[in-house]
MDAnalysis code that builds the backbone (N, CA, C; Angstrom):
import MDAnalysis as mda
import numpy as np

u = mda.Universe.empty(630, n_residues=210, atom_resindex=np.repeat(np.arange(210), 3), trajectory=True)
u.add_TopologyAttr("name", ["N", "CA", "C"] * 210)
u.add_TopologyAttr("resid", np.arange(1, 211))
u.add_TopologyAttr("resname", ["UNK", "UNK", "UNK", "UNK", "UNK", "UNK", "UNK", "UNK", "UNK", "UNK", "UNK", "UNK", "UNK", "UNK", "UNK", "UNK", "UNK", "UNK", "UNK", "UNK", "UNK", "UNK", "UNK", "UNK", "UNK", "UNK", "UNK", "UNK", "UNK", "UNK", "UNK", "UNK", "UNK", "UNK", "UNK", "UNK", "UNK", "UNK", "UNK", "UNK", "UNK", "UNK", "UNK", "UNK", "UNK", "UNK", "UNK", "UNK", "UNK", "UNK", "UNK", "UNK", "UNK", "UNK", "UNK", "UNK", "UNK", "UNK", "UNK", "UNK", "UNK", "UNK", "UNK", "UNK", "UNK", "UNK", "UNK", "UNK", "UNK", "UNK", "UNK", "UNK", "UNK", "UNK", "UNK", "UNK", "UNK", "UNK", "UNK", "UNK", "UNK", "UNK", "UNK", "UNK", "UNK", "UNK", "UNK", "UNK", "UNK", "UNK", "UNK", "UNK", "UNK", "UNK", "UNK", "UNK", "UNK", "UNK", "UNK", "UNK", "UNK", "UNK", "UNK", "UNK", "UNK", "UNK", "UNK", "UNK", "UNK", "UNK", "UNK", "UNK", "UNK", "UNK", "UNK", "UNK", "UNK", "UNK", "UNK", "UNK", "UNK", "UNK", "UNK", "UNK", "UNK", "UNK", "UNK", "UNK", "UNK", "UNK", "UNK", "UNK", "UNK", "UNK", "UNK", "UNK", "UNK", "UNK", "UNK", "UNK", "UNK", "UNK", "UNK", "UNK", "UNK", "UNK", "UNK", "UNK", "UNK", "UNK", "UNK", "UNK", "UNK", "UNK", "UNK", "UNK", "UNK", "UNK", "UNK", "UNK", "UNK", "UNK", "UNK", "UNK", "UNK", "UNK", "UNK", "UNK", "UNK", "UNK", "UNK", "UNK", "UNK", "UNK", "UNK", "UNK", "UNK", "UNK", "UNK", "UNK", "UNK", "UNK", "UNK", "UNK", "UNK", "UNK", "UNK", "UNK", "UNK", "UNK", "UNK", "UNK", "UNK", "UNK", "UNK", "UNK", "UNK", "UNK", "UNK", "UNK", "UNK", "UNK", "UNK", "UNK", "UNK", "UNK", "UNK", "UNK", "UNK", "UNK"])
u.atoms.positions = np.array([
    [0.825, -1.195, 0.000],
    [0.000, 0.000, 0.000],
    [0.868, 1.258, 0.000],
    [2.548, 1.500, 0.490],
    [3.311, 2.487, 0.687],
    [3.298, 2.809, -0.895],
    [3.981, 1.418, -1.179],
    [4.189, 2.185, -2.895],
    [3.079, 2.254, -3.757],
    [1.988, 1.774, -3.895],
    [0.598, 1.974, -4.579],
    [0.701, 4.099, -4.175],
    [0.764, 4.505, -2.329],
    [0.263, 5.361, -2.815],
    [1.363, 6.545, -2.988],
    [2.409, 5.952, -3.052],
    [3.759, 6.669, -4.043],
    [3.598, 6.652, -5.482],
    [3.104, 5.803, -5.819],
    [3.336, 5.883, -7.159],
    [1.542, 6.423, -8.161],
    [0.715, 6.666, -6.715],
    [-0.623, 7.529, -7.479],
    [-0.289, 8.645, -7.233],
    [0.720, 9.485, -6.012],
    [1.118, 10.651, -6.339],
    [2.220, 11.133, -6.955],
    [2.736, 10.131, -7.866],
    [3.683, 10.405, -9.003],
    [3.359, 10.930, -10.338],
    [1.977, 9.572, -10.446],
    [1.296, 9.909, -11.822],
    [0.091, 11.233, -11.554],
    [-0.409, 11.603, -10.190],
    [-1.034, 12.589, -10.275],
    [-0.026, 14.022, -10.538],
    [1.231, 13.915, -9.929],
    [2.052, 15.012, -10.228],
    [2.431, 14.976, -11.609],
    [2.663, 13.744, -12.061],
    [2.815, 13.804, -14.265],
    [2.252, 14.688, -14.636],
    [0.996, 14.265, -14.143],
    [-0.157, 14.921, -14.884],
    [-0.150, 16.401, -15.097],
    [0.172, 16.635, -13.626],
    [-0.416, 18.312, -13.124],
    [0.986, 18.973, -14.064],
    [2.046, 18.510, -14.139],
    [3.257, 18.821, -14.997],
    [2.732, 18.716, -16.735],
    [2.563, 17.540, -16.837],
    [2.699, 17.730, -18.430],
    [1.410, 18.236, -18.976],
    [-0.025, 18.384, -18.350],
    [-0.887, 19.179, -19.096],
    [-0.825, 20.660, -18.992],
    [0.334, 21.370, -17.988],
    [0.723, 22.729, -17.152],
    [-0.794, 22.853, -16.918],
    [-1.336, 22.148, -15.980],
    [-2.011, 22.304, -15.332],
    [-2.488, 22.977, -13.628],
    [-0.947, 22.388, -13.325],
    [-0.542, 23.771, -12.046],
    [-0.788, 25.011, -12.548],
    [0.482, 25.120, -13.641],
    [0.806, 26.461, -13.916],
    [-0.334, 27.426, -13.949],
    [-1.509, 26.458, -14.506],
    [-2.824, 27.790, -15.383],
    [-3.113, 27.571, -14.186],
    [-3.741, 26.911, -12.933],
    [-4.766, 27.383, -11.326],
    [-3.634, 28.878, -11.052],
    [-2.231, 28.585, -10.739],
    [-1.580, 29.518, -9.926],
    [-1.489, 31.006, -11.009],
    [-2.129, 31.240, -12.141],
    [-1.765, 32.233, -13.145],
    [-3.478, 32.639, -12.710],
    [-4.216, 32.036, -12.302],
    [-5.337, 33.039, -12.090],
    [-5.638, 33.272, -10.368],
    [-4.691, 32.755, -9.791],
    [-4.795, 32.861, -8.442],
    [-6.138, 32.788, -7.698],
    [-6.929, 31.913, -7.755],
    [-8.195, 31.770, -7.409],
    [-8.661, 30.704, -6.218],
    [-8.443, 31.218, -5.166],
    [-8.256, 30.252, -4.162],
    [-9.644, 29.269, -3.842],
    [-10.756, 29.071, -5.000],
    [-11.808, 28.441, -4.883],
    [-11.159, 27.296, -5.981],
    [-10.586, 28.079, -7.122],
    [-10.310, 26.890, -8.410],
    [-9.389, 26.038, -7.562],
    [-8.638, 26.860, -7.459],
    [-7.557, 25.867, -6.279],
    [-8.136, 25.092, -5.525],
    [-9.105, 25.265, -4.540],
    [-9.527, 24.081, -3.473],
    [-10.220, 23.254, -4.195],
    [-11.090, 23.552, -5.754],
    [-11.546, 22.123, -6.586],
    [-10.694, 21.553, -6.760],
    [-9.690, 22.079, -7.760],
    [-8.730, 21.078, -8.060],
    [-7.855, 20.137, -7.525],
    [-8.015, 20.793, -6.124],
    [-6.779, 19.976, -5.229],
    [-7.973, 19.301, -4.213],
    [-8.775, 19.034, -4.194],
    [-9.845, 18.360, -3.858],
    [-10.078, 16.705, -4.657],
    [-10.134, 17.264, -5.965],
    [-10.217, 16.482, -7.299],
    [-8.685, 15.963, -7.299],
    [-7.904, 16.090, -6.633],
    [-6.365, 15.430, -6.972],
    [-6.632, 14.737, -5.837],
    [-7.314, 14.342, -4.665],
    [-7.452, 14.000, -3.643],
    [-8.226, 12.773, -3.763],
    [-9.615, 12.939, -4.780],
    [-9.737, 12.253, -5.556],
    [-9.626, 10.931, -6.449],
    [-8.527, 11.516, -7.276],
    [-8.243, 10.765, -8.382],
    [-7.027, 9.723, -7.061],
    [-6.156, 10.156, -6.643],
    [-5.733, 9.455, -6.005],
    [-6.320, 8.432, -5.094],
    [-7.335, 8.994, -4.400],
    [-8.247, 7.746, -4.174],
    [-8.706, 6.283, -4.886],
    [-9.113, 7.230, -6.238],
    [-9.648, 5.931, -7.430],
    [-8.092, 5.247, -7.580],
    [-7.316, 5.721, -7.611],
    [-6.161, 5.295, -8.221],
    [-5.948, 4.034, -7.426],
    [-6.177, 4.294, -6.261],
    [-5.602, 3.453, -5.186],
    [-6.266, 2.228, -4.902],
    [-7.755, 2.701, -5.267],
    [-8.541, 1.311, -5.531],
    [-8.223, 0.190, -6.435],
    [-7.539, 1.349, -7.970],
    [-7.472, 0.421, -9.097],
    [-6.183, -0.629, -8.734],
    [-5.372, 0.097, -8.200],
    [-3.886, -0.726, -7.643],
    [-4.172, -1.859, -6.922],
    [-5.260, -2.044, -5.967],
    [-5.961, -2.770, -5.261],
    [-6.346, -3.736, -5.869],
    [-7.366, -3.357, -6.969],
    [-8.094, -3.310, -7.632],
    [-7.443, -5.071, -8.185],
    [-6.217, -4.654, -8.977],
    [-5.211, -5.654, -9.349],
    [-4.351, -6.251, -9.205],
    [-4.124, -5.866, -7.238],
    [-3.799, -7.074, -6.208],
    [-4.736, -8.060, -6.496],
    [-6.002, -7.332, -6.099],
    [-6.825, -8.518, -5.393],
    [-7.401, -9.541, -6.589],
    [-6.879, -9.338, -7.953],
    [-7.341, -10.122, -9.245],
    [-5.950, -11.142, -9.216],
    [-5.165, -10.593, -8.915],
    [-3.897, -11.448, -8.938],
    [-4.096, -12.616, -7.760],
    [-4.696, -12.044, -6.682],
    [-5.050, -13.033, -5.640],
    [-6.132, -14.191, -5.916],
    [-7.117, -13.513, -6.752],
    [-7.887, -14.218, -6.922],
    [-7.227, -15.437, -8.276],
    [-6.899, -14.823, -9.573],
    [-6.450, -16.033, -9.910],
    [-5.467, -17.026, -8.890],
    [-4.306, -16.557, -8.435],
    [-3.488, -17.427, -7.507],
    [-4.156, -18.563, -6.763],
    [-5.326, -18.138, -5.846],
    [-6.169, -18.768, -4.842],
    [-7.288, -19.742, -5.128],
    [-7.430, -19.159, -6.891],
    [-8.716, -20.323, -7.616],
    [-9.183, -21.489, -7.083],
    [-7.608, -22.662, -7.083],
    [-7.575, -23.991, -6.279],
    [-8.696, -23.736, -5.109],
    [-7.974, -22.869, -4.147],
    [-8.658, -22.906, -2.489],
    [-9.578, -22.629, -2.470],
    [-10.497, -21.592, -3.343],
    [-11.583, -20.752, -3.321],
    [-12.451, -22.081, -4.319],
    [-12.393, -22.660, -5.093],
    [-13.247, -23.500, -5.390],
    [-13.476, -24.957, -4.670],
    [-12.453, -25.145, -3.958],
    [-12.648, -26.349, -2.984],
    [-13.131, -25.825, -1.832],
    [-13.048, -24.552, -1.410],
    [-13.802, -24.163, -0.105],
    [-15.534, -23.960, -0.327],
    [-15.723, -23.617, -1.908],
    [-16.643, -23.546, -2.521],
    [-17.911, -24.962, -2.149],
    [-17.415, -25.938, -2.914],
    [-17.633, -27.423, -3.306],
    [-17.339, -28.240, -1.542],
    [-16.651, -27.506, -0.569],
    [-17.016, -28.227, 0.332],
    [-17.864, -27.336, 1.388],
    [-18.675, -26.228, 1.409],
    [-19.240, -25.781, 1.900],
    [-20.487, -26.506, 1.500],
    [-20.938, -26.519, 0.107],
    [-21.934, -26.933, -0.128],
    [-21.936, -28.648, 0.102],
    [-21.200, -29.403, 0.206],
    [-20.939, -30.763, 1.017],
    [-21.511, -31.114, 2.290],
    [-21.048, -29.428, 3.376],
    [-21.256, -29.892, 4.363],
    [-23.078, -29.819, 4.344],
    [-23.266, -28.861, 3.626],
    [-24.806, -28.087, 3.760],
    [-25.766, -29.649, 3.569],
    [-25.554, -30.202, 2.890],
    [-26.198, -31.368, 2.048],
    [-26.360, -32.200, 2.482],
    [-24.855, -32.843, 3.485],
    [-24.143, -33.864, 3.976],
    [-24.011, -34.804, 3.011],
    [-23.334, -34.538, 2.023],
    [-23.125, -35.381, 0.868],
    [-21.593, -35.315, 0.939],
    [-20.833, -36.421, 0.556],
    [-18.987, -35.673, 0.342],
    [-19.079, -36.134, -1.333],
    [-18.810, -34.590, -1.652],
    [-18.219, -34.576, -3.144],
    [-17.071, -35.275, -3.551],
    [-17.306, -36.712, -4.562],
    [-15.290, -37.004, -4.881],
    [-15.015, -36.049, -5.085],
    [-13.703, -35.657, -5.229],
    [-12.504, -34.966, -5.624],
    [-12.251, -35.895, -7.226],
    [-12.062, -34.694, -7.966],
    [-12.102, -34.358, -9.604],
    [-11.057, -33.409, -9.826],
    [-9.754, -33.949, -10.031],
    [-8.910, -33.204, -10.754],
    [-9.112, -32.603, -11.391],
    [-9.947, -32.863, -12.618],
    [-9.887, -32.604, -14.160],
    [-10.997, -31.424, -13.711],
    [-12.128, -31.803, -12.886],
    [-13.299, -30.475, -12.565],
    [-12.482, -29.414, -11.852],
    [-11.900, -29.508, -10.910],
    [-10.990, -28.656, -10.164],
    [-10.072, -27.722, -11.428],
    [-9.146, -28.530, -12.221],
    [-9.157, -27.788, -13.131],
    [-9.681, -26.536, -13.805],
    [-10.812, -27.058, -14.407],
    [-11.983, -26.728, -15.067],
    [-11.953, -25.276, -14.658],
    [-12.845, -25.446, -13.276],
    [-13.066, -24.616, -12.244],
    [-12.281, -23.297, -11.799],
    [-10.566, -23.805, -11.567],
    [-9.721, -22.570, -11.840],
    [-9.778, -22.591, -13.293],
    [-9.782, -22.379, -14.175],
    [-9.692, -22.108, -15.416],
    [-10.337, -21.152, -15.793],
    [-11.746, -21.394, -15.247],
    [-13.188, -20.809, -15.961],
    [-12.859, -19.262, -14.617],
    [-12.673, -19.573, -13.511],
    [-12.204, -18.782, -12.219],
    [-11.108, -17.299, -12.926],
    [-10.164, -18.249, -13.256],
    [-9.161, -17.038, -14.477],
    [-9.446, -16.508, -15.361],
    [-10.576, -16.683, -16.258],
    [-10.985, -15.804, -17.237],
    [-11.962, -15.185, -16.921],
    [-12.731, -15.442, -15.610],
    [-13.865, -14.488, -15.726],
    [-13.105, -12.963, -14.527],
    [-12.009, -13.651, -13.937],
    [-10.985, -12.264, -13.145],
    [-10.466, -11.492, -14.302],
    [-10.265, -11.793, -15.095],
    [-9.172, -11.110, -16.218],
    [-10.315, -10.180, -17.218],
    [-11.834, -11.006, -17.291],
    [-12.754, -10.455, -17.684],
    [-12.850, -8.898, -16.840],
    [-13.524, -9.274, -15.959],
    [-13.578, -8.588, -14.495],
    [-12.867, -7.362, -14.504],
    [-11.170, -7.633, -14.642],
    [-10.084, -6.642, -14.434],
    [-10.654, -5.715, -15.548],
    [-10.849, -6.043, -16.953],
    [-10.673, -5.153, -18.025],
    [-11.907, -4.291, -17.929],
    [-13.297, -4.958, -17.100],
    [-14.289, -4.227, -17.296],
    [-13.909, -2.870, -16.217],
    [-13.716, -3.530, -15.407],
    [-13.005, -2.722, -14.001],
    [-12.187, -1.681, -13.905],
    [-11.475, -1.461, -15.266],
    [-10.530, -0.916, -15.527],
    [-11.116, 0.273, -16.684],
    [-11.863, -0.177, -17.300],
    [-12.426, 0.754, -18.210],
    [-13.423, 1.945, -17.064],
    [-14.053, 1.178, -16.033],
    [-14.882, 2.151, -15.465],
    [-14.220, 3.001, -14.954],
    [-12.885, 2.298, -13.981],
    [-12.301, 3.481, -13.127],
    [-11.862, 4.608, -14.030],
    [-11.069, 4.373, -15.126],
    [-10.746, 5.404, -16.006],
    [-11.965, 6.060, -16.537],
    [-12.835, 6.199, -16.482],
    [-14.440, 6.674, -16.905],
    [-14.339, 8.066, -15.656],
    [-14.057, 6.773, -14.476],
    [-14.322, 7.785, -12.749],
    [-13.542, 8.724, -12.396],
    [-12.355, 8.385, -13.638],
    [-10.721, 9.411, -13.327],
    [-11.462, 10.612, -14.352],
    [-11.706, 10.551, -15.213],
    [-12.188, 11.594, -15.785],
    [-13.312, 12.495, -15.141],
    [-14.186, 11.808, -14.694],
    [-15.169, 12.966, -13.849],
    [-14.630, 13.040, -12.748],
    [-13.689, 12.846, -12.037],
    [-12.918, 13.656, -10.520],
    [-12.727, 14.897, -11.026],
    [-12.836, 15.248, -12.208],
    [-12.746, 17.051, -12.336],
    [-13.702, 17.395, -12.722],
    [-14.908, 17.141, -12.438],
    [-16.157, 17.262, -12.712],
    [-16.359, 18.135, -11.084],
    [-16.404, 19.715, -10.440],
    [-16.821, 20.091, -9.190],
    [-17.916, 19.055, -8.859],
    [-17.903, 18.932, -7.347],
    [-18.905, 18.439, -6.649],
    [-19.375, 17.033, -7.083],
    [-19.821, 17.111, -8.338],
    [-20.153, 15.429, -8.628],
    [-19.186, 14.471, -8.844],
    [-17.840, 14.815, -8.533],
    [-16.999, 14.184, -8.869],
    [-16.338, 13.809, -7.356],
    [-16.818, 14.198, -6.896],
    [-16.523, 14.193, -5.290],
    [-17.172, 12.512, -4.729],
    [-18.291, 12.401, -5.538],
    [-19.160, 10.634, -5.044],
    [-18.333, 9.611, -6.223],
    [-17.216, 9.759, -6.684],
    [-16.696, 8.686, -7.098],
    [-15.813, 7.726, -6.478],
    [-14.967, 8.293, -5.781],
    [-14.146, 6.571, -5.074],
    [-15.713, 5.963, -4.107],
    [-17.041, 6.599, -3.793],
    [-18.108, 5.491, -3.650],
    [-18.554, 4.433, -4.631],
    [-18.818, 5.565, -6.059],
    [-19.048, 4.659, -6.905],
    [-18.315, 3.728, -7.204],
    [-17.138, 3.888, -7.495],
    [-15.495, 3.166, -7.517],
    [-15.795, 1.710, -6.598],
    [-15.571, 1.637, -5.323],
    [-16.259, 1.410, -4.265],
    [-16.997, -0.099, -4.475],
    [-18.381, 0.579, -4.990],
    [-19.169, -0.659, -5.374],
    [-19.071, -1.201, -6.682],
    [-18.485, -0.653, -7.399],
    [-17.583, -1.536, -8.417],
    [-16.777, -2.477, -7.877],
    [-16.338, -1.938, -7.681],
    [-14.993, -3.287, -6.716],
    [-15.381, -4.439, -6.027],
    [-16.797, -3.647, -5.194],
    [-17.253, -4.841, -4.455],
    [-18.137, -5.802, -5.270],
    [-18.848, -4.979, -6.027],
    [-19.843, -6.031, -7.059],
    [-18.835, -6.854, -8.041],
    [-17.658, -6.579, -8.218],
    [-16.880, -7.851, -8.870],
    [-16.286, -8.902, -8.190],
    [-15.785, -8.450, -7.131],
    [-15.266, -9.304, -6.085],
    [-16.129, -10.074, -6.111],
    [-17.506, -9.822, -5.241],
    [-18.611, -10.926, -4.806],
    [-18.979, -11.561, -6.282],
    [-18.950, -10.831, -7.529],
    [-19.257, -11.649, -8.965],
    [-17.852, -13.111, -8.677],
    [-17.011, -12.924, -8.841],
    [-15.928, -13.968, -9.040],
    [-16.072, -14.886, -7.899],
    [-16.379, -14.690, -6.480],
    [-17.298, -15.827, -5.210],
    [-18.386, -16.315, -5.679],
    [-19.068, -15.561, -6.642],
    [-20.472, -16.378, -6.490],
    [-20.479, -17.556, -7.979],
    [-19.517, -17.203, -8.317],
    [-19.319, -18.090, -9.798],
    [-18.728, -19.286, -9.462],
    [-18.437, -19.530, -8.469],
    [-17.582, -20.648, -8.419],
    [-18.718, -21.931, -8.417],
    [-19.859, -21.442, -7.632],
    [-21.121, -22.114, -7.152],
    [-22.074, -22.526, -8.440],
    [-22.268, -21.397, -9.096],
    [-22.780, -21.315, -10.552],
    [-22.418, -22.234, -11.786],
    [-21.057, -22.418, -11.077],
    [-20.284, -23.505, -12.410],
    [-20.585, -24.618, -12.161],
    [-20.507, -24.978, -10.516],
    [-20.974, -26.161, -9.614],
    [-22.472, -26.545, -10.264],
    [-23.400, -25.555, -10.217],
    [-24.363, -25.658, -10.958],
    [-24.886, -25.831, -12.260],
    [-23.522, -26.259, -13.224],
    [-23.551, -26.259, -14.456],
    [-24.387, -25.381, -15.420],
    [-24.134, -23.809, -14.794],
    [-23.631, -22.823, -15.324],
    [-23.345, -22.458, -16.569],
    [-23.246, -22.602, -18.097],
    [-22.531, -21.744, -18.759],
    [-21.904, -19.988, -18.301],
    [-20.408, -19.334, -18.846],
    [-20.170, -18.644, -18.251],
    [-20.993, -17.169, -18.849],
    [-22.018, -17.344, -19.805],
    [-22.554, -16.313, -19.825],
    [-24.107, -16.211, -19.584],
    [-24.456, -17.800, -18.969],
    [-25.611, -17.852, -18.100],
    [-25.423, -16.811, -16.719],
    [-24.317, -17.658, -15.683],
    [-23.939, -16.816, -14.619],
    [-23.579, -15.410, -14.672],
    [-22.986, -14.940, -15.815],
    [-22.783, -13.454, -16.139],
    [-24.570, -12.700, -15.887],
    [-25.072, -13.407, -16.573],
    [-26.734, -12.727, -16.915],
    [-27.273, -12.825, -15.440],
    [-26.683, -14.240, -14.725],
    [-27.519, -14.208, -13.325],
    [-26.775, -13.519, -12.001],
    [-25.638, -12.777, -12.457],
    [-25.079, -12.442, -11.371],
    [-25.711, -11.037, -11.407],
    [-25.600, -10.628, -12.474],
    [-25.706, -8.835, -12.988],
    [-27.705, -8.792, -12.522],
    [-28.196, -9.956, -12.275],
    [-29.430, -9.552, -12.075],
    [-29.783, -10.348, -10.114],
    [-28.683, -10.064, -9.454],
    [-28.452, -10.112, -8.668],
    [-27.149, -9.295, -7.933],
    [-27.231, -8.370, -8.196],
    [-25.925, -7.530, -8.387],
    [-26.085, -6.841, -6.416],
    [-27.377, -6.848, -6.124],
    [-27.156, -6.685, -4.235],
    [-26.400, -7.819, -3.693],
    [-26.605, -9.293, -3.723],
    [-25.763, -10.079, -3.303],
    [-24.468, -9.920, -3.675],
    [-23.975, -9.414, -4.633],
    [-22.477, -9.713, -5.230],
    [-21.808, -8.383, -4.185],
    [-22.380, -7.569, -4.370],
    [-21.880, -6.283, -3.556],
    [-22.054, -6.408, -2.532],
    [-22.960, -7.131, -1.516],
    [-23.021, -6.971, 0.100],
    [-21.622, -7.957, -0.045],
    [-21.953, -9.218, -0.690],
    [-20.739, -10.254, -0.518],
    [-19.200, -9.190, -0.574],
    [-19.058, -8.524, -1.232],
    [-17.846, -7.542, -1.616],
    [-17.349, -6.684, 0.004],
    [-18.610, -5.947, 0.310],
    [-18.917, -5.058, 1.288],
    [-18.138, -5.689, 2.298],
    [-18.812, -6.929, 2.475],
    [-18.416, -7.008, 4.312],
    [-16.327, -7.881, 3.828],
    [-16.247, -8.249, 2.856],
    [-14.964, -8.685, 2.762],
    [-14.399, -7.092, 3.250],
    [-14.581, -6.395, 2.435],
    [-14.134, -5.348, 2.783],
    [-13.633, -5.143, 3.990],
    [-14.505, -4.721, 4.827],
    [-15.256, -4.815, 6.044],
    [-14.635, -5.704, 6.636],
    [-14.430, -6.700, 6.420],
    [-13.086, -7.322, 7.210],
    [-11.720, -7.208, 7.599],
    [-11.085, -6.310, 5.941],
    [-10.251, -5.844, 6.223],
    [-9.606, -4.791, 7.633],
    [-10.482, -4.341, 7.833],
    [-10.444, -3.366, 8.936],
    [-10.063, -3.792, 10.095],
    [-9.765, -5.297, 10.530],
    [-9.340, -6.295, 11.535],
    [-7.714, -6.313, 11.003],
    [-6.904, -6.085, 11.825],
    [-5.791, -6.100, 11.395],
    [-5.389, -7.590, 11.192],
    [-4.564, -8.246, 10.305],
    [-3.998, -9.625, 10.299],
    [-5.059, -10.747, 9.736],
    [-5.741, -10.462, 11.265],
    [-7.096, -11.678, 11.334],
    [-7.792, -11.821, 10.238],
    [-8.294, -10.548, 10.076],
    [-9.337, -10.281, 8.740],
    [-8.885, -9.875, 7.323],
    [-7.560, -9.451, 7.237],
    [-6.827, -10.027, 6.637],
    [-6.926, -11.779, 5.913],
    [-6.674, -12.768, 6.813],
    [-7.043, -13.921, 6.740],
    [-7.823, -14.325, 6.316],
    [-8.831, -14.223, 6.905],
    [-10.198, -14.631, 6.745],
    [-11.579, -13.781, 5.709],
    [-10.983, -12.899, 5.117],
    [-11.725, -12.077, 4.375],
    [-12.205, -12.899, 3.283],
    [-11.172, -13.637, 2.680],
    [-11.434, -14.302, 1.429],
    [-12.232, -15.579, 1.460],
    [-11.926, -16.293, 2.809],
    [-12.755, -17.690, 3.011],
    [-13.916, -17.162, 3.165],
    [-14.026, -15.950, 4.305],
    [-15.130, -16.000, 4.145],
    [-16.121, -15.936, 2.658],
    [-15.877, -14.843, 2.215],
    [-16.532, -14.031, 0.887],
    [-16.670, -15.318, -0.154],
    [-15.838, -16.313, 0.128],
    [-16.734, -17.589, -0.990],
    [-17.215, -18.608, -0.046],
    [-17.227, -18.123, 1.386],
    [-18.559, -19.161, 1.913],
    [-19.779, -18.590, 1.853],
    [-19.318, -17.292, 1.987],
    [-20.867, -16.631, 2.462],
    [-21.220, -16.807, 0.771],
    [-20.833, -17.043, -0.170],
    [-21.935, -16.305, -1.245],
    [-21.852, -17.832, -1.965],
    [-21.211, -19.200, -1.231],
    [-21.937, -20.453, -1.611],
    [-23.244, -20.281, -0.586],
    [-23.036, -20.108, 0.796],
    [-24.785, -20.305, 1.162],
    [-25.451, -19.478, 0.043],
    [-25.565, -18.625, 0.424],
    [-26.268, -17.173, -0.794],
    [-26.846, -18.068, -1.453],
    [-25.731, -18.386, -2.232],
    [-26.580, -19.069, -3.661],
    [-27.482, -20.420, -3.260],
    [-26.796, -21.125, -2.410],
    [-27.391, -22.288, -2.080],
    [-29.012, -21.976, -2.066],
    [-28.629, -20.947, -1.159],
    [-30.752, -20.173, -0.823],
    [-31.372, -20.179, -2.033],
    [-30.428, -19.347, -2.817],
    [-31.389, -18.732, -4.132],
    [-31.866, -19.794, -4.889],
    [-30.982, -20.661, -5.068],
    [-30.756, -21.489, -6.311],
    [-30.684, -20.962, -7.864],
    [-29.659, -21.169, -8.319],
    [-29.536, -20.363, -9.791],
    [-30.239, -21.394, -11.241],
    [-30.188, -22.891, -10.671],
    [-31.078, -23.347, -11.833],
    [-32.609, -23.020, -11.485],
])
């Protein structure tokens, strides 16, 4: 997180350099333009910091695929009291389908925040974006937990796309409280991620997606 937010106030200082964008606030001396803009740099660094995040936590998620789909497949085991064999070749599968829908994820993720970097200089309305930002993050997170279940459910991956996006409160509370965990130093740390694909195998278990 030191260097994520070294290196969003590097590229926010690029910026303010190569568009001479300092230069023109301090040439009209306007100590209101000034507090937008440096409000809006306050901002963008925010979003920035999410997006850096943003592509930890995709890197984690492919890495963790294995754990996150067997924690998946044995949550719903215990729920049932059934024991699932163990399936290499599905396990496979599973991270596979797990990695392309993160990498999906990243690019959509990535197009919005840069959408959100542009209106941070938008006065005032640009001020509710690292929220919006925010639940982006969280509604993908909880999208990539709740897919694991969906595939379990023999799923196609643009069935579950259609059924996540029309369930998009579960994917985001699921996001929310990971979050929300973080805030536990170490512990929740830990446990953020087991949790966020147990809680959103019950979830689904409730709903049922076929």
């Amino acid at each position: 997180m030191y260097f994520f937010g070294k290196s969003a106030t590097a590229v926010i200082d690029y910026l303010t350099t190569s568009t001479g964008l300092g230069d023109w606030i301090q040439k009209f001396r306007n100590s209101w333009l000034g507090f937008f803009f440096t409000f809006a740099g306050i901002i963008l660094w925010l979003i920035l910091m999410l997006f850096y995040f943003s592509l930890f936590k995709y890197m984690w998620l492919i890495v963790g695929s294995p754990v996150f789909a067997y924690l998946s497949e044995k949550t719903e085991s215990i729920i049932e009291g059934n024991e699932f064999p163990f399936n290499f070749k599905q396990l496979i599968k599973d991270c596979w389908r797990g990695t392309k829908l993160a990498l999906r994820n990243t690019l959509w993720q990535t197009i919005y925040l840069i959408g959100l970097s542009l209106l941070t200089l938008v006065p005032v309305f640009g001020w509710v974006t690292p929220l919006i930002a925010l639940f982006a993050e969280c509604y993908y997170y909880g999208f990539s937990m709740i897919d694991y279940s969906c595939e379990r459910h023999k799923l196609p991956a643009s069935k579950s796309i259609q059924y996540i996006s029309h369930h998009r409160g579960l994917a985001i509370g699921n996001g929310l409280v990971f979050y929300s965990l973080h805030a536990i130093l170490f512990i929740g740390w830990i446990f953020a991620p087991a949790y966020a694909v147990i809680a959103a195998t019950l979830s689904l278990y409730k709903v049922n997606p076929d």
